[in-house]
C-alpha positions in Angstrom: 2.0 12.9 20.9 3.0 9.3 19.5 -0.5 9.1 17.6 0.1 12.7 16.2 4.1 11.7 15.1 2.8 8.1 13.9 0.6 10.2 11.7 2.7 12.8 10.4 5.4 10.3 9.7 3.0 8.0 7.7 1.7 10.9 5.6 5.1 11.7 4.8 6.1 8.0 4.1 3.1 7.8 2.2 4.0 10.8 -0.2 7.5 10.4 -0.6 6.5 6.7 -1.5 3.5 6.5 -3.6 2.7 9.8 -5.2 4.9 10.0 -8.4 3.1 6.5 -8.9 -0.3 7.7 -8.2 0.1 10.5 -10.6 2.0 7.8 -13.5 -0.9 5.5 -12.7 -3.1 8.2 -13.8 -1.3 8.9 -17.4 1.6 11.5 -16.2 4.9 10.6 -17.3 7.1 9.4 -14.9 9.3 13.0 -15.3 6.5 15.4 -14.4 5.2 13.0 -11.7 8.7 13.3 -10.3 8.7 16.7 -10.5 5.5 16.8 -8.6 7.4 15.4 -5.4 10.1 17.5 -5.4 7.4 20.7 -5.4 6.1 18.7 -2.8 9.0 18.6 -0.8 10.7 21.7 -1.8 7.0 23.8 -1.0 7.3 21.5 2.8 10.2 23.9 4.3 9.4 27.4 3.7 6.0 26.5 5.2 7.4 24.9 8.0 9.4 28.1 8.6 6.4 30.3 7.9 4.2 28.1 10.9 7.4 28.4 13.0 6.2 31.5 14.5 2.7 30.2 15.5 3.9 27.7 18.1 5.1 30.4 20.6 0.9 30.7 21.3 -1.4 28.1 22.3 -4.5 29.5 19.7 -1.1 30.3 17.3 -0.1 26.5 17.6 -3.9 25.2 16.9 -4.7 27.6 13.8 -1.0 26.2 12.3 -2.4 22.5 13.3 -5.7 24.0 11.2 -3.5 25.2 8.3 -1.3 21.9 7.9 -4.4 19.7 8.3 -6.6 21.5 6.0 -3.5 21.5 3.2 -2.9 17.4 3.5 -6.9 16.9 3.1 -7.0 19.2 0.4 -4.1 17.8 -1.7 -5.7 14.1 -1.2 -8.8 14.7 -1.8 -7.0 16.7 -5.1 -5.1 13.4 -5.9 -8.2 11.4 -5.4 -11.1 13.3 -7.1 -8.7 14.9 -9.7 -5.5 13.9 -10.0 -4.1 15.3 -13.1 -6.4 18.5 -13.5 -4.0 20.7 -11.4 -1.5 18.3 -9.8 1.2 21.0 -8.9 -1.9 22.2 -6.7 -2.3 19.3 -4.8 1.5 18.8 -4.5 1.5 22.1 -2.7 -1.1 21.7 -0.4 0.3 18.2 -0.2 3.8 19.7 1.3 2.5 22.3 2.6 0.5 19.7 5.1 3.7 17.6 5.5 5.5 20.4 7.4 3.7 19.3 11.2 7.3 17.3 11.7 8.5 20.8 13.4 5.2 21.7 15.2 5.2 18.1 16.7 8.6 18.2 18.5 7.7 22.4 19.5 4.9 19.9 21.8 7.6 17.3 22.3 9.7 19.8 23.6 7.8 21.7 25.9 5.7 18.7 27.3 8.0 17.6 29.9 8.7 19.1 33.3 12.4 18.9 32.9 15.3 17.9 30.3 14.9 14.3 31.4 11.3 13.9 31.0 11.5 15.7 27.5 14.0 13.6 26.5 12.3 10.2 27.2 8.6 11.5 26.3 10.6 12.4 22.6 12.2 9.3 22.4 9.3 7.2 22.8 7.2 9.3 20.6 9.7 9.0 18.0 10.5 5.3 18.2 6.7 3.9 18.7 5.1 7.0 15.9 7.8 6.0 13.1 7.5 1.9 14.0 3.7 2.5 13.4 4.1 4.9 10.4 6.3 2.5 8.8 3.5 0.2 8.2 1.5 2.8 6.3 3.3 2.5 2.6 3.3 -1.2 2.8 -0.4 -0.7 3.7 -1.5 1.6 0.8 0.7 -0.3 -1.6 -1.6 -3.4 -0.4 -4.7 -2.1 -1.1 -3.8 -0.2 -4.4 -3.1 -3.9 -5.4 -5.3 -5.5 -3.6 -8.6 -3.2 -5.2 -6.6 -2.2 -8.6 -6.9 1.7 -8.1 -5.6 4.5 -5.9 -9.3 5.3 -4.3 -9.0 3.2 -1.3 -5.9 4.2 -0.6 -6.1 7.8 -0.9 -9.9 7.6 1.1 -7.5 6.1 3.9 -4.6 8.8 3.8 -7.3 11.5 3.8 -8.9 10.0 7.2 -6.1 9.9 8.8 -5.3 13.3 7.8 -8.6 14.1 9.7 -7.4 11.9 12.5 -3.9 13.8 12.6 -5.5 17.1 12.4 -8.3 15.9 15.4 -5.3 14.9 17.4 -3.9 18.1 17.2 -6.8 19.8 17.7 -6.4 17.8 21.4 -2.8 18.3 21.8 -3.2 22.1 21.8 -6.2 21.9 23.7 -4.6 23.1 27.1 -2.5 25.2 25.2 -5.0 27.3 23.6 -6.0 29.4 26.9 
């Protein structure tokens, strides 16, 4: 559950952080690069609310894990391949993706055997998962300067995206029967 929330978290770090400067980097202007966030964060909550409904299921909780997954690779491998031939696309598969914060803590919150064990299983996976994810912009911004372009950066965020959506994939695992 840490791994899953370090993930998430980073991804959302990561976007919040670097995309307007991805897109500007490309030859957007800094307005419509803006804008490109805010449909990335504005498209995050109805599809969180739309997944809601999945978690009360084991299969229903892996095939949202599928759905957010699929959505983050998609939008970075958008970013990556084509960033400006239809960014509003990738910032909605982008948000859409970003929307596993809720989905996490529906695990978090029915992973212990009692309030007490929730309660310190959620604070550990919080604390450790956003220590870790805190590294990730600092990371990306690194090797954007270290390599001069946004490649090696976005190849990274769309492996872990993998990696978030593999760990989910294993969270559910004993859920989905």
């Amino acid at each position: 559950m840490t791994a899953f929330f370090a993930l998430q978290s980073l991804s959302g770090y990561a976007v919040i952080g670097w995309l307007p400067t991805i897109l500007t980097d490309h030859g957007m202007s800094p307005d419509r690069a803006g804008l490109m966030l805010g449909v990335a964060l504005v498209v995050g909550v109805p599809s969180t609310f739309a997944l809601l409904p999945l978690t009360r299921t084991g299969p229903g909780l892996r095939l949202a894990f599928v759905v957010l997954g699929a959505s983050l690779m998609a939008g970075y491998l958008g970013l990556l391949c084509a960033p400006l031939a239809v960014p509003a696309l990738w910032a909605v598969l982008t948000g859409i993706g970003l929307g596993a914060f809720p989905l996490v803590l529906a695990i978090i919150g029915s992973s212990g055997r009692g309030p007490q064990e929730t309660a310190a299983l959620s604070t550990f996976a919080q604390s450790v998962g956003y220590l870790l994810a805190s590294a990730g912009p600092l990371g990306l911004g690194l090797a954007r300067s270290a390599t001069g372009s946004w490649v090696l950066p976005l190849l990274t965020l769309l492996v872990l995206a993998a990696l978030q959506l593999l760990v989910g994939l294993a969270l559910t695992a004993r859920r989905a029967h």
